[in-house]
C-alpha positions in Angstrom: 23.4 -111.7 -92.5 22.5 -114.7 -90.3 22.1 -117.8 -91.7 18.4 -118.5 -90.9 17.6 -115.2 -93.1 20.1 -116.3 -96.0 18.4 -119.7 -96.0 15.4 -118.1 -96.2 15.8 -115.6 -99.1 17.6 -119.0 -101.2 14.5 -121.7 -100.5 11.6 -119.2 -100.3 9.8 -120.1 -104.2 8.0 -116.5 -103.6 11.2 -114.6 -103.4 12.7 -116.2 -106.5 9.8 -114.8 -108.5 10.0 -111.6 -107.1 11.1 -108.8 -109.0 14.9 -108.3 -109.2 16.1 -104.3 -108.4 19.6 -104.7 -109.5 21.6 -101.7 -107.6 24.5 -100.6 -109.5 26.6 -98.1 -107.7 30.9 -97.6 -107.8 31.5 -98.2 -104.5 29.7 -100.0 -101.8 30.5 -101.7 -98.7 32.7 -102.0 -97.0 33.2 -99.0 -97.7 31.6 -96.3 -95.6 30.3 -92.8 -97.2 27.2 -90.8 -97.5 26.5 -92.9 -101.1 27.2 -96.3 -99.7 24.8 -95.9 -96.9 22.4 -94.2 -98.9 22.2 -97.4 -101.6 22.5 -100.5 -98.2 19.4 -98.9 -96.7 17.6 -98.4 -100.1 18.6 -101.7 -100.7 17.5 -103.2 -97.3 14.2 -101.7 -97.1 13.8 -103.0 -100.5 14.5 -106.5 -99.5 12.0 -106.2 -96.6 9.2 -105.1 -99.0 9.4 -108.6 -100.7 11.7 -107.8 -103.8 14.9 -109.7 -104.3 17.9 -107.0 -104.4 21.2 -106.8 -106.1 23.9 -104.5 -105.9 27.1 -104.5 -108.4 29.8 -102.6 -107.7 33.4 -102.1 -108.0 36.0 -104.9 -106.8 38.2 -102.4 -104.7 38.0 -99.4 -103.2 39.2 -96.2 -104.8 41.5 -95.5 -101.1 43.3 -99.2 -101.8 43.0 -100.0 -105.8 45.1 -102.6 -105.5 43.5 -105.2 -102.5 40.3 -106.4 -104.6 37.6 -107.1 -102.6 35.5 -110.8 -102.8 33.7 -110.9 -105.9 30.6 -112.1 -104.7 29.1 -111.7 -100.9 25.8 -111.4 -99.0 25.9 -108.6 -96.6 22.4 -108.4 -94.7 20.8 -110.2 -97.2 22.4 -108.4 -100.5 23.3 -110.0 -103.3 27.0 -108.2 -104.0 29.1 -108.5 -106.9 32.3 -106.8 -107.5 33.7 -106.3 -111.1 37.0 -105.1 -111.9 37.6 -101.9 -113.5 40.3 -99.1 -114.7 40.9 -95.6 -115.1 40.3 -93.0 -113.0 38.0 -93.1 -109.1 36.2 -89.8 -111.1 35.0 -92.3 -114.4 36.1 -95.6 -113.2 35.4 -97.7 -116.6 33.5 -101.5 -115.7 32.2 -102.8 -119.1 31.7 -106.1 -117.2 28.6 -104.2 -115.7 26.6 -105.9 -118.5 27.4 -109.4 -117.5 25.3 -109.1 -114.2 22.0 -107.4 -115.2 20.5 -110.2 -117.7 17.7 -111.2 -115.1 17.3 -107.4 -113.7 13.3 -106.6 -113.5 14.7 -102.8 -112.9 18.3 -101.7 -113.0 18.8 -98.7 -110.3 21.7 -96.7 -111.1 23.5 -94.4 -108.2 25.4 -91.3 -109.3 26.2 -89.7 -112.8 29.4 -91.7 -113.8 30.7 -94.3 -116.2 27.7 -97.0 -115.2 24.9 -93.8 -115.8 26.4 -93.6 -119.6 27.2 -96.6 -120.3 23.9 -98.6 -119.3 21.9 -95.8 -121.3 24.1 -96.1 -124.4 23.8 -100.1 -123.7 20.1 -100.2 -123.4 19.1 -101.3 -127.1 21.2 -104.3 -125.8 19.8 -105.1 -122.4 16.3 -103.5 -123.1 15.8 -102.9 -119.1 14.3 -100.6 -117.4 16.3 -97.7 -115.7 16.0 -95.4 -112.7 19.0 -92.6 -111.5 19.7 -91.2 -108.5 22.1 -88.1 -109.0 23.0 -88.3 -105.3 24.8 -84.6 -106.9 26.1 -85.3 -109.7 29.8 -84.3 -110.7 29.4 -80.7 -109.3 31.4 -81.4 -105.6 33.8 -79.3 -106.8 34.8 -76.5 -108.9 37.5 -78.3 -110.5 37.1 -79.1 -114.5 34.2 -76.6 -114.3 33.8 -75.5 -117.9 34.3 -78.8 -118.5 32.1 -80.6 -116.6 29.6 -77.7 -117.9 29.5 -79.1 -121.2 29.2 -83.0 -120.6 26.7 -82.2 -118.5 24.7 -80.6 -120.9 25.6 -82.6 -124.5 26.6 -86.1 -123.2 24.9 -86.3 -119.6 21.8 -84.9 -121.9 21.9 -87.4 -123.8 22.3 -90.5 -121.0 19.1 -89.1 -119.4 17.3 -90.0 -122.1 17.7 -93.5 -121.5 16.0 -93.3 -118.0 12.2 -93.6 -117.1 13.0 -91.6 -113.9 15.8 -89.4 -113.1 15.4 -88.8 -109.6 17.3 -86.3 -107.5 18.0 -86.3 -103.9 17.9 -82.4 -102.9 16.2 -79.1 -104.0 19.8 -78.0 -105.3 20.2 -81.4 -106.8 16.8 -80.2 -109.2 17.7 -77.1 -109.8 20.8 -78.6 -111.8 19.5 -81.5 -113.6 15.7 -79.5 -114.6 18.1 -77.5 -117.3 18.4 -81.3 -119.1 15.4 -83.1 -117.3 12.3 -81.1 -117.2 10.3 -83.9 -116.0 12.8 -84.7 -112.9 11.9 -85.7 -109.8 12.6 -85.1 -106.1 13.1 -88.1 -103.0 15.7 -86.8 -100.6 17.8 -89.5 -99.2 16.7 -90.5 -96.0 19.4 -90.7 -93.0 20.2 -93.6 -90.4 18.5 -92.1 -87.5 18.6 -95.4 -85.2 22.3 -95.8 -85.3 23.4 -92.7 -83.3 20.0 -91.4 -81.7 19.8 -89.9 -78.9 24.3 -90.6 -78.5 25.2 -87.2 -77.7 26.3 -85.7 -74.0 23.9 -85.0 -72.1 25.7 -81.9 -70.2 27.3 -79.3 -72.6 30.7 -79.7 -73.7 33.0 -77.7 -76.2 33.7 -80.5 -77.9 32.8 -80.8 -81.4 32.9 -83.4 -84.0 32.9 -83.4 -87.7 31.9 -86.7 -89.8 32.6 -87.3 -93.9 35.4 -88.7 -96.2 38.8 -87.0 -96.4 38.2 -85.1 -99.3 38.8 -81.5 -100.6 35.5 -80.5 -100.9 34.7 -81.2 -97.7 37.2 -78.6 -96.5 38.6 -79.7 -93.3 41.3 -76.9 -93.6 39.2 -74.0 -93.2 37.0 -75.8 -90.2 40.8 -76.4 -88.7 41.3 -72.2 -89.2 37.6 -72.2 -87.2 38.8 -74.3 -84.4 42.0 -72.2 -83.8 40.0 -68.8 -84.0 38.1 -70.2 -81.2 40.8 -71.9 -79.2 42.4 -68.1 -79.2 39.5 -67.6 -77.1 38.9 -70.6 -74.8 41.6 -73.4 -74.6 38.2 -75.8 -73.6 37.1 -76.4 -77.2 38.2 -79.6 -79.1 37.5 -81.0 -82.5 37.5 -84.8 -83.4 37.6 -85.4 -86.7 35.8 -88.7 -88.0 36.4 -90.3 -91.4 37.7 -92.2 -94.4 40.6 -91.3 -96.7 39.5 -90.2 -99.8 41.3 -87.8 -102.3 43.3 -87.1 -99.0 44.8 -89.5 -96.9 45.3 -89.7 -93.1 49.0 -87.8 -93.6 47.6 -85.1 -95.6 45.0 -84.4 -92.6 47.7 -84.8 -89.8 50.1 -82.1 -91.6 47.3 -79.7 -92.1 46.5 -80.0 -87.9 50.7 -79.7 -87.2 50.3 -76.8 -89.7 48.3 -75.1 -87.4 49.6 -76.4 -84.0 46.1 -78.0 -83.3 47.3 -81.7 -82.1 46.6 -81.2 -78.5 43.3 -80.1 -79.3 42.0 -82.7 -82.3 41.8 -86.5 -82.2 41.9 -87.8 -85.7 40.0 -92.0 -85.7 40.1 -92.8 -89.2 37.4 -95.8 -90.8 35.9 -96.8 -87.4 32.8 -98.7 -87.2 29.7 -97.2 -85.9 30.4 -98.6 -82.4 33.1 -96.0 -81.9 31.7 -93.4 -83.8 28.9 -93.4 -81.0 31.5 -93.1 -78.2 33.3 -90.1 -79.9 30.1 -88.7 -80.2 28.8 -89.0 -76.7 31.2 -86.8 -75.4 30.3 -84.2 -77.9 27.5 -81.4 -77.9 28.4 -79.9 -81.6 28.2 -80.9 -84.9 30.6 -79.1 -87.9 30.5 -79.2 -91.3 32.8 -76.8 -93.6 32.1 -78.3 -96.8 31.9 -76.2 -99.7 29.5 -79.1 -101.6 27.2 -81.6 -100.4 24.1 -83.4 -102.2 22.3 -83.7 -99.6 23.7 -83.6 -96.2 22.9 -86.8 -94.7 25.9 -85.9 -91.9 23.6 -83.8 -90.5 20.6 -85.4 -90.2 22.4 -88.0 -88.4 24.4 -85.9 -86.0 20.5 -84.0 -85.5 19.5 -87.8 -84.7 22.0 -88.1 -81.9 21.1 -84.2 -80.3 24.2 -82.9 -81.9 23.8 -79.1 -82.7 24.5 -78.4 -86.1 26.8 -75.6 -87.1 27.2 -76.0 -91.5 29.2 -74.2 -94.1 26.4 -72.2 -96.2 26.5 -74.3 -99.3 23.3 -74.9 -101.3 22.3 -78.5 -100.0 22.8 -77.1 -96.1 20.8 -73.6 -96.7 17.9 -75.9 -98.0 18.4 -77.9 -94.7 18.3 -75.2 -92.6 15.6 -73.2 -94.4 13.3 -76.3 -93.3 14.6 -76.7 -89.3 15.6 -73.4 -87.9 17.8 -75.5 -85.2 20.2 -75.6 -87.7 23.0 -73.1 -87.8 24.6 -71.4 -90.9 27.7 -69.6 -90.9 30.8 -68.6 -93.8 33.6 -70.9 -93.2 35.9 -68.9 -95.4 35.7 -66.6 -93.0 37.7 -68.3 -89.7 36.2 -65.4 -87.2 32.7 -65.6 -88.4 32.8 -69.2 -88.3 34.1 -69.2 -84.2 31.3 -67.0 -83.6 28.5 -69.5 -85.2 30.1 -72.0 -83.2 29.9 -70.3 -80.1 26.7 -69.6 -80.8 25.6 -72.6 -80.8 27.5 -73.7 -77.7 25.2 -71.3 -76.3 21.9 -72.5 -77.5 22.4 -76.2 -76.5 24.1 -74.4 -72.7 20.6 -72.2 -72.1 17.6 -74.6 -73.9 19.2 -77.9 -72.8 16.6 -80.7 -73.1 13.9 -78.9 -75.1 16.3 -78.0 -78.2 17.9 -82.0 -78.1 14.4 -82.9 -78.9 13.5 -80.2 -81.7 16.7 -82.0 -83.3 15.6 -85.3 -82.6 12.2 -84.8 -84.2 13.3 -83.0 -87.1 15.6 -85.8 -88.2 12.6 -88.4 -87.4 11.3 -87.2 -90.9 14.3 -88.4 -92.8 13.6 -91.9 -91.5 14.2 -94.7 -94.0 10.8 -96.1 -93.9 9.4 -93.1 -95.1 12.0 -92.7 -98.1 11.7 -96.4 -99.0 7.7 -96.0 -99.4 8.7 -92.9 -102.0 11.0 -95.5 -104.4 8.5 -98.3 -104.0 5.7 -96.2 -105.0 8.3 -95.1 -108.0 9.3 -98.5 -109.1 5.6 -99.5 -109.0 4.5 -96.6 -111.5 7.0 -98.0 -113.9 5.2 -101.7 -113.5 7.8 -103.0 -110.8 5.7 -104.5 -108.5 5.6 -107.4 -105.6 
């Protein structure tokens, strides 16, 4: 944030008296993810619409527990403050969440975890007004099903209750949550599309990259069987793999490449900043995504933004995508075959329609803009009385 903005959100007497959207999500950044992004925009646009923001979060991050993070920072204007917690990255436990909501107008939770059950079983206490955003609840994997299967409907039931709105961000999001919330709502996330638009090469190249946090669900191992199906049939194609460590770690990633024999054909850039992102990605035509869970698929939308051809896993959250923008291609990465053909497919399509299918992507990821996906949580926090 410059300093001429932060002076003018501390003097200004019309943005003390605004209403205060207190954010309260467990991670944020620095960190970079799908649900980090998702809350700084929210958070941004919200600022720019006249309301103050804040956004409370964890004081480390769940890939290095032990460096705490500053307690309290701007970033771009934000109010952040970082409590310390314990337990598990899955439920990480903060009771000092309730030390930092007092002057909340609305508290705007982010995910089903510790802070969703805990503020609604605190709310005779702090009497505020709630909003969630499932951004996908605790389904990303099958782990724990049975499980997760009953919290979700006796004690998740039960949190809901607390909540004027519980809004979820995909068509397969609502289709979970309507079996406890009849009355939920849909407002898909919206997607970055200024960062990277327009960033990818301009000729076609076999060169494809893949975007998301080193997780399990996210099933990097069977887009790595993928990539050396097709390499058995053109030594031309490369992968670069793009992320953060996560539930696996930079090591885990590098042994399943030498697993394979892949290294001369994958470049691995773990936490860059957007800068190099854009460079990886302008020497790329493709797009991959194996994962067998996603809430939304913001990844996409973004790689769409910068004329990447999609090629995603057929999970729920991506078949919704794609029954919406026909660009978008499907295929079963369980199957490593199947999924080498997809991908050569789409080689193809951005090889023979060039310029004219760059723009269908481009224009279809125009609709996920964050000024259009602000107005919808404006328009929300105004039909509960939160209003500038």
């Amino acid at each position: 944030m410059s300093l001429s903005m932060a002076e003018t959100v501390e003097n200004s007497p019309r943005l003390k008296a605004a209403p205060l959207i207190v954010h309260v999500v467990r991670q944020f950044l620095p960190n970079r993810g799908g649900l980090e992004d998702v809350v700084a925009n929210l958070a941004r646009q919200t600022l720019k619409r006249g309301y103050r923001v804040r956004v409370v979060t964890l004081n480390s991050l769940f890939t290095a527990p032990d460096d705490k993070l500053p307690a309290r920072e701007t970033i771009d204007g934000i109010e952040v403050i970082r409590i310390p917690w314990s337990g598990s990255s899955r439920y990480p436990i903060a009771p000092q969440i309730f030390r930092h909501i007092g002057d909340a107008h609305l508290i705007h939770v982010h995910a089903i975890d510790f802070f969703f059950d805990a503020l609604a079983w605190g709310r005779f206490l702090h009497r505020k007004p709630m909003v969630v955003t499932t951004h996908g609840g605790f389904f990303h994997t099958k782990k724990f099903l049975v499980l997760k299967k009953v919290w979700f409907r006796t004690l998740t039931r039960l949190s809901a209750i607390a909540y004027r709105r519980v809004v979820c961000c995909s068509a397969s999001d609502l289709s979970q949550f309507v079996q406890i919330v009849p009355d939920g709502m849909t407002i898909e996330n919206g997607a970055d599309i200024g960062k990277f638009a327009d960033a990818a090469s301009h000729t076609p190249e076999r060169r494809i990259v893949t975007i998301g946090r080193f997780s399990v669900n996210k099933r990097l191992d069977l887009l790595l069987d993928a990539i050396a199906a097709l390499l058995k049939r053109n030594p031309d194609w490369h992968l670069d793999i793009i992320g953060a460590e996560s539930d696996l770690d930079t090591a885990d990633v590098r042994r399943e490449i030498a697993a394979r024999l892949l290294e001369a054909s994958i470049t691995l850039t773990v936490s860059p900043d957007n800068h190099v992102i854009g460079g990886i990605i302008a020497k790329a035509s493709l797009m991959a995504s194996a994962s067998e869970y996603e809430g939304f698929g913001i990844v996409a939308l973004e790689a769409m933004s910068a004329g990447l051809q999609p090629v995603l896993n057929s999970n729920e959250a991506y078949r919704s995508l794609a029954g919406r923008h026909e660009a978008i291609i499907l295929a079963d990465f369980t199957k490593p075959e199947a999924a080498a053909d997809a991908i050569e497919e789409a080689y193809r399509k951005v090889a023979t329609e060039g310029a004219a299918l760059r723009r269908k992507l481009i224009e279809a990821a125009d609709a996920y803009s964050w000024d259009a996906v602000a107005e919808r949580y404006i328009d929300l926090y105004r039909s509960i009385g939160i209003a500038v």
